[in-house]
Backbone as JSON Lines, residues from 0, in Angstrom:
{"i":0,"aa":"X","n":[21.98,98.33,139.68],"ca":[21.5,99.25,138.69],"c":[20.16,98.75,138.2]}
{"i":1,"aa":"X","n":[19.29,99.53,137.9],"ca":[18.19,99.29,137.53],"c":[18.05,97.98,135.67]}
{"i":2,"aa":"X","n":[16.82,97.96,135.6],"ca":[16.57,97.37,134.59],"c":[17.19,98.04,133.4]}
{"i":3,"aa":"X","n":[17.04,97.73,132.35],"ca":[17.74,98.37,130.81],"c":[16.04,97.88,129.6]}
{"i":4,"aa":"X","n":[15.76,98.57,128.68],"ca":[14.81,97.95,128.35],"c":[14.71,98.75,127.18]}
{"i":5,"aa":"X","n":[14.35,98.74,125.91],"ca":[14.47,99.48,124.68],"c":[15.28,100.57,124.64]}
{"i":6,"aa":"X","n":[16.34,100.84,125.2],"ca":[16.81,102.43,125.16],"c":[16.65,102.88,126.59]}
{"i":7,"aa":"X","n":[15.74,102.63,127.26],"ca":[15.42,102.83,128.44],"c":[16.01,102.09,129.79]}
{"i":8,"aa":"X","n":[16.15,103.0,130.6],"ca":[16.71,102.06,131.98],"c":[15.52,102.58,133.09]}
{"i":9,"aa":"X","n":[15.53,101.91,134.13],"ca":[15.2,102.98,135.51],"c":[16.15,102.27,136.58]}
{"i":10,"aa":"X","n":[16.53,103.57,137.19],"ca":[17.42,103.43,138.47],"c":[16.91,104.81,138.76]}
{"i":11,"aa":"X","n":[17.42,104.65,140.34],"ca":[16.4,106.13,141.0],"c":[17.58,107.34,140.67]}
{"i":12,"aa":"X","n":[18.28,107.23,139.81],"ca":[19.29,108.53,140.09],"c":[18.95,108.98,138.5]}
{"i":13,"aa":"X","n":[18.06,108.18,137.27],"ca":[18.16,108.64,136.03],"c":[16.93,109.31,135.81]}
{"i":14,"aa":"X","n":[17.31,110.09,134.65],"ca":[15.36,110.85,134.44],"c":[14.68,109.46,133.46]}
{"i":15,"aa":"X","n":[15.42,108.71,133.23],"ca":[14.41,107.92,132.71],"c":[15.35,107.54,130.8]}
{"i":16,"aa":"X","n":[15.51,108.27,130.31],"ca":[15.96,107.9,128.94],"c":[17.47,108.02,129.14]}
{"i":17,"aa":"X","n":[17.91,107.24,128.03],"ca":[19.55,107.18,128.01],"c":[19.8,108.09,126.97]}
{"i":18,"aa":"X","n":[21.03,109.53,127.08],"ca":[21.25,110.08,126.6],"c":[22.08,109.72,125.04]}
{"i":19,"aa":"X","n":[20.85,111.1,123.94],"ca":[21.61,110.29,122.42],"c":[22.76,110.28,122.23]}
{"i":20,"aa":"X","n":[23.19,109.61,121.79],"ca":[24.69,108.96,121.69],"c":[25.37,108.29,122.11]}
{"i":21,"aa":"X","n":[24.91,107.42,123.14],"ca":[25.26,106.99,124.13],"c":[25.21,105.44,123.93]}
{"i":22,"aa":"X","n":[24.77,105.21,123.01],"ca":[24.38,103.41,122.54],"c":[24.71,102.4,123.63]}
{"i":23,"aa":"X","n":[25.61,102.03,123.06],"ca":[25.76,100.54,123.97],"c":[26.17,101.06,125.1]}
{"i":24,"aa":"X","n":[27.26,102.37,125.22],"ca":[27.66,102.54,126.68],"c":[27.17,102.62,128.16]}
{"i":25,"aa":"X","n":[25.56,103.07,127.44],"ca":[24.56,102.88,128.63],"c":[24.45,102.1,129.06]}
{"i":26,"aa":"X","n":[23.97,100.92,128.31],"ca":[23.83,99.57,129.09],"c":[25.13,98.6,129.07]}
{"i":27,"aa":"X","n":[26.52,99.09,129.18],"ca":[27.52,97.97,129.69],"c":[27.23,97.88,131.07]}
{"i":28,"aa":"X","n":[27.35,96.79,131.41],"ca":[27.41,96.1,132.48],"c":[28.24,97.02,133.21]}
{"i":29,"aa":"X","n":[27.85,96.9,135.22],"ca":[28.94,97.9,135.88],"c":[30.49,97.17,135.91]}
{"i":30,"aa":"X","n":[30.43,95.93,135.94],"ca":[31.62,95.3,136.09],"c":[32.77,95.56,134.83]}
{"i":31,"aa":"X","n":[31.51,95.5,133.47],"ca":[32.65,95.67,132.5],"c":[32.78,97.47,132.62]}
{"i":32,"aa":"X","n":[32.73,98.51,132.43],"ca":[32.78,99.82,132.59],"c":[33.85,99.69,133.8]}
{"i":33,"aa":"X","n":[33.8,99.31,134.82],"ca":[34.85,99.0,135.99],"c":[36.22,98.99,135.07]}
{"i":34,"aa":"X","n":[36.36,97.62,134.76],"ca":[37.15,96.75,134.09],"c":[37.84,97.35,132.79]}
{"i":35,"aa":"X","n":[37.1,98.68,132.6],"ca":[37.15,99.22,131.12],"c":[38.08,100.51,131.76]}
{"i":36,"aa":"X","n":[37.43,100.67,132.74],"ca":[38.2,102.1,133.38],"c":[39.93,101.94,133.81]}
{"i":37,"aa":"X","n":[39.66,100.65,134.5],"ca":[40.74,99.73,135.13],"c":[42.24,100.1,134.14]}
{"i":38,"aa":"X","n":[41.74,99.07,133.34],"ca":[42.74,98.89,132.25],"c":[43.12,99.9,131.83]}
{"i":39,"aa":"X","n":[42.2,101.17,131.48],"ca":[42.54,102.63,130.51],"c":[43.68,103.1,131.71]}
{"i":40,"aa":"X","n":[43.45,102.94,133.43],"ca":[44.02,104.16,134.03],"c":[45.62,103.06,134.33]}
{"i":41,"aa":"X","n":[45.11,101.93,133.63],"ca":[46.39,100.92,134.19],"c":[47.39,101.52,133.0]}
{"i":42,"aa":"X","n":[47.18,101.45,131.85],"ca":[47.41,101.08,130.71],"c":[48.36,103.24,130.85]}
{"i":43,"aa":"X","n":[47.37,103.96,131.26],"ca":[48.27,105.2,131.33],"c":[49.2,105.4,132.32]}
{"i":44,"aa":"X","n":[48.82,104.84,133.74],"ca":[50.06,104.82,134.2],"c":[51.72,103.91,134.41]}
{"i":45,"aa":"X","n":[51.32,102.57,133.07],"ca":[52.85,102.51,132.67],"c":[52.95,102.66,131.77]}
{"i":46,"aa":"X","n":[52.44,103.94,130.78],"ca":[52.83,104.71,129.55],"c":[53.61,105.6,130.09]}
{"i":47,"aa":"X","n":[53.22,106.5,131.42],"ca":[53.58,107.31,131.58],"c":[55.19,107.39,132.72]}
{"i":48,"aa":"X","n":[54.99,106.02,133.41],"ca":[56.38,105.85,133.77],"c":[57.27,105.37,133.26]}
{"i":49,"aa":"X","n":[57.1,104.73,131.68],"ca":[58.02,104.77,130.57],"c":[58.49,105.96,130.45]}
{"i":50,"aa":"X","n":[57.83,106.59,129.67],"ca":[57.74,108.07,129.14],"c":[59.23,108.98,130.26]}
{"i":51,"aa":"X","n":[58.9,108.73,131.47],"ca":[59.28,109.21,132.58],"c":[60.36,108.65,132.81]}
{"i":52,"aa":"X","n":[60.7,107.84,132.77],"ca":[62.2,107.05,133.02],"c":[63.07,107.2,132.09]}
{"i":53,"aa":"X","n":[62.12,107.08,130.67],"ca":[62.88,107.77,129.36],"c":[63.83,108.87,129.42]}
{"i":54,"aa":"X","n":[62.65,109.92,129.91],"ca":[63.33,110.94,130.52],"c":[64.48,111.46,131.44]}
{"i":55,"aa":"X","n":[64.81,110.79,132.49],"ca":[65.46,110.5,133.14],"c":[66.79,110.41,132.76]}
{"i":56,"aa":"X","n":[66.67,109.16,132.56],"ca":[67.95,108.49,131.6],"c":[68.47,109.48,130.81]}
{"i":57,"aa":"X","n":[67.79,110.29,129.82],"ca":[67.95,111.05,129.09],"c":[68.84,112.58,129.52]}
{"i":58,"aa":"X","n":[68.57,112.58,130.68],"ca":[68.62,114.12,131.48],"c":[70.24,113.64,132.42]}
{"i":59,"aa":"X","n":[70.17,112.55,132.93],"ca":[71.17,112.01,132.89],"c":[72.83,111.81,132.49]}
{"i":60,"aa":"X","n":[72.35,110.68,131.05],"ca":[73.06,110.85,130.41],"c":[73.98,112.01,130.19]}
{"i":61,"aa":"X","n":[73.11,113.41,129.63],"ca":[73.19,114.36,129.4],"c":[74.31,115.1,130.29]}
{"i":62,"aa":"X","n":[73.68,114.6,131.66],"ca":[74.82,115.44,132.89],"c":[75.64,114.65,132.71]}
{"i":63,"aa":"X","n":[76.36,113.58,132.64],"ca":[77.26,112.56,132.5],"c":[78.3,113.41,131.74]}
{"i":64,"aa":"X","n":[77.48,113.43,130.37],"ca":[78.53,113.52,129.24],"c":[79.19,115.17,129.41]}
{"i":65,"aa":"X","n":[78.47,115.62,130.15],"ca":[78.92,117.45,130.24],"c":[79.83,117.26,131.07]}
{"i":66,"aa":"X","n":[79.85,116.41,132.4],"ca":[80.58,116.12,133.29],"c":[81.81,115.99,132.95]}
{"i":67,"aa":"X","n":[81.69,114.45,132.06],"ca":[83.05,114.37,131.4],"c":[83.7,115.21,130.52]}
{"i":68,"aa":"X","n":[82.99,115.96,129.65],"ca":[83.83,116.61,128.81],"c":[84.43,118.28,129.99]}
{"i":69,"aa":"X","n":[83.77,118.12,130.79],"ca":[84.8,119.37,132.19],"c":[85.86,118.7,132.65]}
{"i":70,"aa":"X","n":[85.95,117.24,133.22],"ca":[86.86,116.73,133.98],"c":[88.07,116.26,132.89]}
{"i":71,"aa":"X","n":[87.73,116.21,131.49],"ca":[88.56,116.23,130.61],"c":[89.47,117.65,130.47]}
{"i":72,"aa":"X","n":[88.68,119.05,130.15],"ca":[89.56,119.7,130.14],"c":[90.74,120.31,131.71]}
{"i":73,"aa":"X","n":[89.77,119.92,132.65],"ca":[90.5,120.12,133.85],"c":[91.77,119.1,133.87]}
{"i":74,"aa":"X","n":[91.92,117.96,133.39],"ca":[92.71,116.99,133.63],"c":[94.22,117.16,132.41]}
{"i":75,"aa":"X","n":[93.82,118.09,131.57],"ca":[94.38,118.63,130.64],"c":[95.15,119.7,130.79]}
{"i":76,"aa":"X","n":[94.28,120.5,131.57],"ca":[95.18,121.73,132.06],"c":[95.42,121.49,133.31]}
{"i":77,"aa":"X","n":[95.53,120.61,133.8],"ca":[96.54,119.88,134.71],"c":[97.8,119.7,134.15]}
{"i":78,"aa":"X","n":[97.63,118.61,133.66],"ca":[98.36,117.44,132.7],"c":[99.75,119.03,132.2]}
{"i":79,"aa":"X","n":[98.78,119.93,131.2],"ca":[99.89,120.99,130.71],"c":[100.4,121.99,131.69]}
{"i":80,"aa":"X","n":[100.02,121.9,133.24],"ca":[100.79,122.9,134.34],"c":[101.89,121.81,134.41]}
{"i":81,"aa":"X","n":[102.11,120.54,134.55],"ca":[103.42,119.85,134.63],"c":[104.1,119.68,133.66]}
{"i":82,"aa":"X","n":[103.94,119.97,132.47],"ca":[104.84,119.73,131.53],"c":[106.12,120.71,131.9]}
{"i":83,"aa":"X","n":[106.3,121.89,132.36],"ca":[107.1,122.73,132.47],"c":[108.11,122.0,133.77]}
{"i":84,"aa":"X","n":[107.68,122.06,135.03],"ca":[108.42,121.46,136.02],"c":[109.0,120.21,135.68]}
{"i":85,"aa":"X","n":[108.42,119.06,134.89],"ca":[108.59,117.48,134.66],"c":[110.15,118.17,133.58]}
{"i":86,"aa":"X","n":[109.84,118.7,132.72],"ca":[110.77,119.13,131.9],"c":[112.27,119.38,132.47]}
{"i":87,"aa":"X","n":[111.56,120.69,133.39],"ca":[113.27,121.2,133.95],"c":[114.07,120.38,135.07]}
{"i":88,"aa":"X","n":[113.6,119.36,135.59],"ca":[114.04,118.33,136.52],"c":[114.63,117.32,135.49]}
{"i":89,"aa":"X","n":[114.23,116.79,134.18],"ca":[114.6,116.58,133.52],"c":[115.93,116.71,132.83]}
{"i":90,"aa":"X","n":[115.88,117.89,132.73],"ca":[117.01,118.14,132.0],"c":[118.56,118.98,133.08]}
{"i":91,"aa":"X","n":[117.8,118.6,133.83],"ca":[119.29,119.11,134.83],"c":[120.34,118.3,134.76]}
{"i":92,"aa":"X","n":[121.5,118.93,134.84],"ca":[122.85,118.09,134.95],"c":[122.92,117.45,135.89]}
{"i":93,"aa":"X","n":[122.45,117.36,137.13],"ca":[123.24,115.72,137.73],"c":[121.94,114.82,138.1]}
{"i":94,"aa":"X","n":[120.79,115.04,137.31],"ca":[120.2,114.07,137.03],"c":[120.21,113.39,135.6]}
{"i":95,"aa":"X","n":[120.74,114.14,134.61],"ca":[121.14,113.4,133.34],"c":[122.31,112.91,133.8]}
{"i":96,"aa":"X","n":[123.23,113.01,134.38],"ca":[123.96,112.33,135.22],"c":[124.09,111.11,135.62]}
{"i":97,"aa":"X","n":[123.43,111.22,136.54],"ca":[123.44,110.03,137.56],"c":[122.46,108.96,136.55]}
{"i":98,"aa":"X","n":[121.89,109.33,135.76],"ca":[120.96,108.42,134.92],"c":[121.99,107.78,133.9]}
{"i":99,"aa":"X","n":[122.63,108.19,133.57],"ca":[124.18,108.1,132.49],"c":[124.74,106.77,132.99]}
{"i":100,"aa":"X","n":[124.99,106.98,134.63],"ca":[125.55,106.37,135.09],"c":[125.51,104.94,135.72]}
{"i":101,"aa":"X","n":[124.04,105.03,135.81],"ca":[123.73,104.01,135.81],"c":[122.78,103.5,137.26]}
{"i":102,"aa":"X","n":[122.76,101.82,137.85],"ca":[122.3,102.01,139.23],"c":[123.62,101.84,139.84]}
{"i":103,"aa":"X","n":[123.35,102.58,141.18],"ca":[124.11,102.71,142.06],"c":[124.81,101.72,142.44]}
{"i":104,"aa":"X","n":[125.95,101.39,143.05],"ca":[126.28,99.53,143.73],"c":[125.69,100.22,145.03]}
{"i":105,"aa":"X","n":[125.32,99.23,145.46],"ca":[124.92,99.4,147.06],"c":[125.12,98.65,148.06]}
Protein backbone atom coordinates (compact mmCIF):
# COMPACT_ATOMS: atom_id res chain seq x y z
CA UNK A 1 0.00 0.00 0.00
CA UNK A 2 1.16 3.23 -0.72
CA UNK A 3 2.60 5.93 1.64
CA UNK A 4 0.06 7.62 4.36
CA UNK A 5 1.02 11.29 4.99
CA UNK A 6 -1.23 14.15 6.64
CA UNK A 7 -4.62 12.64 5.82
CA UNK A 8 -3.29 11.71 2.63
CA UNK A 9 -2.16 8.36 1.10
CA UNK A 10 -1.12 7.46 -2.60
CA UNK A 11 -1.62 4.01 -3.92
CA UNK A 12 -2.60 3.71 -7.62
CA UNK A 13 -6.22 2.56 -6.90
CA UNK A 14 -7.03 5.99 -4.58
CA UNK A 15 -8.05 9.52 -5.91
CA UNK A 16 -5.71 10.77 -3.57
CA UNK A 17 -7.58 11.96 -0.15
CA UNK A 18 -8.95 9.70 2.55
CA UNK A 19 -12.58 9.85 2.82
CA UNK A 20 -14.21 12.25 5.85
CA UNK A 21 -14.78 10.13 8.50
CA UNK A 22 -12.67 7.80 8.06
CA UNK A 23 -9.78 8.78 10.68
CA UNK A 24 -7.60 6.28 11.80
CA UNK A 25 -9.31 3.53 9.69
CA UNK A 26 -7.55 4.71 6.69
CA UNK A 27 -4.32 4.34 7.77
CA UNK A 28 -4.53 0.87 9.88
CA UNK A 29 -2.07 -1.16 8.82
CA UNK A 30 -3.22 -4.10 6.15
CA UNK A 31 -2.26 -6.75 8.61
CA UNK A 32 -4.15 -5.20 11.45
CA UNK A 33 -7.63 -4.56 9.26
CA UNK A 34 -6.87 -8.42 8.22
CA UNK A 35 -6.67 -9.39 11.82
CA UNK A 36 -9.63 -7.05 12.65
CA UNK A 37 -11.81 -8.71 9.99
CA UNK A 38 -10.49 -12.18 11.17
CA UNK A 39 -11.62 -12.04 14.59
CA UNK A 40 -15.16 -10.08 13.77
CA UNK A 41 -16.04 -13.11 11.13
CA UNK A 42 -14.41 -15.62 13.81
CA UNK A 43 -16.10 -14.17 16.69
CA UNK A 44 -19.71 -14.42 14.47
CA UNK A 45 -19.35 -17.65 13.46
CA UNK A 46 -19.22 -19.23 17.04
CA UNK A 47 -21.99 -16.84 18.11
CA UNK A 48 -23.87 -18.17 15.63
CA UNK A 49 -23.29 -21.95 16.13
CA UNK A 50 -24.15 -21.38 19.74
CA UNK A 51 -27.20 -19.64 18.89
CA UNK A 52 -27.80 -22.74 16.55
CA UNK A 53 -27.24 -25.63 18.71
CA UNK A 54 -29.28 -23.71 21.27
CA UNK A 55 -31.76 -24.17 18.98
CA UNK A 56 -31.59 -27.51 18.32
CA UNK A 57 -31.55 -28.80 21.63
CA UNK A 58 -34.46 -26.74 22.07
CA UNK A 59 -36.58 -28.15 19.06
CA UNK A 60 -35.58 -31.37 20.34
CA UNK A 61 -36.27 -31.45 23.59
CA UNK A 62 -39.55 -30.25 22.52
CA UNK A 63 -40.13 -33.46 20.22
CA UNK A 64 -39.00 -35.61 23.13
CA UNK A 65 -41.41 -34.33 25.54
CA UNK A 66 -44.53 -34.50 22.93
CA UNK A 67 -43.26 -37.93 22.23
CA UNK A 68 -43.55 -38.93 25.64
CA UNK A 69 -46.57 -37.47 26.67
CA UNK A 70 -48.27 -39.80 23.25
CA UNK A 71 -46.50 -42.98 24.31
CA UNK A 72 -47.92 -42.24 27.77
CA UNK A 73 -51.40 -42.04 26.73
CA UNK A 74 -51.04 -44.99 24.30
CA UNK A 75 -49.55 -47.12 27.13
CA UNK A 76 -52.61 -46.19 29.16
CA UNK A 77 -55.11 -47.09 26.88
CA UNK A 78 -53.40 -50.13 26.59
CA UNK A 79 -52.85 -50.71 30.16
CA UNK A 80 -57.12 -49.93 30.41
CA UNK A 81 -58.01 -52.53 27.23
CA UNK A 82 -56.62 -55.27 29.84
CA UNK A 83 -58.14 -54.42 32.77
CA UNK A 84 -61.40 -56.14 31.57
CA UNK A 85 -59.86 -59.62 30.31
CA UNK A 86 -57.06 -59.65 33.45
CA UNK A 87 -60.30 -59.24 35.56
CA UNK A 88 -62.55 -62.02 34.16
CA UNK A 89 -59.74 -64.76 34.19
CA UNK A 90 -59.48 -63.64 37.51
CA UNK A 91 -62.36 -64.19 38.89
CA UNK A 92 -63.37 -67.51 37.40
CA UNK A 93 -64.14 -70.46 39.51
CA UNK A 94 -61.50 -72.96 38.95
CA UNK A 95 -58.94 -70.54 38.92
CA UNK A 96 -59.96 -69.07 42.34
CA UNK A 97 -59.81 -72.58 42.86
CA UNK A 98 -56.94 -74.09 42.16
CA UNK A 99 -55.26 -70.87 43.75
CA UNK A 100 -57.25 -71.84 47.14
CA UNK A 101 -55.66 -74.83 46.82
CA UNK A 102 -52.63 -74.36 46.71
CA UNK A 103 -49.25 -75.82 44.67
CA UNK A 104 -49.80 -78.83 43.11
CA UNK A 105 -47.67 -82.12 44.59
CA UNK A 106 -45.89 -83.22 41.65
Amino acid sequence: MGAVAQGRHRCGECAGTVPAGWGRLAVLPRRALVRATVVAVGLLAVTSVAVASSQVTAEVNRRVTATAALSGVFVGQQTTGLEAPVHSYATRPTVVADITAGPAAG
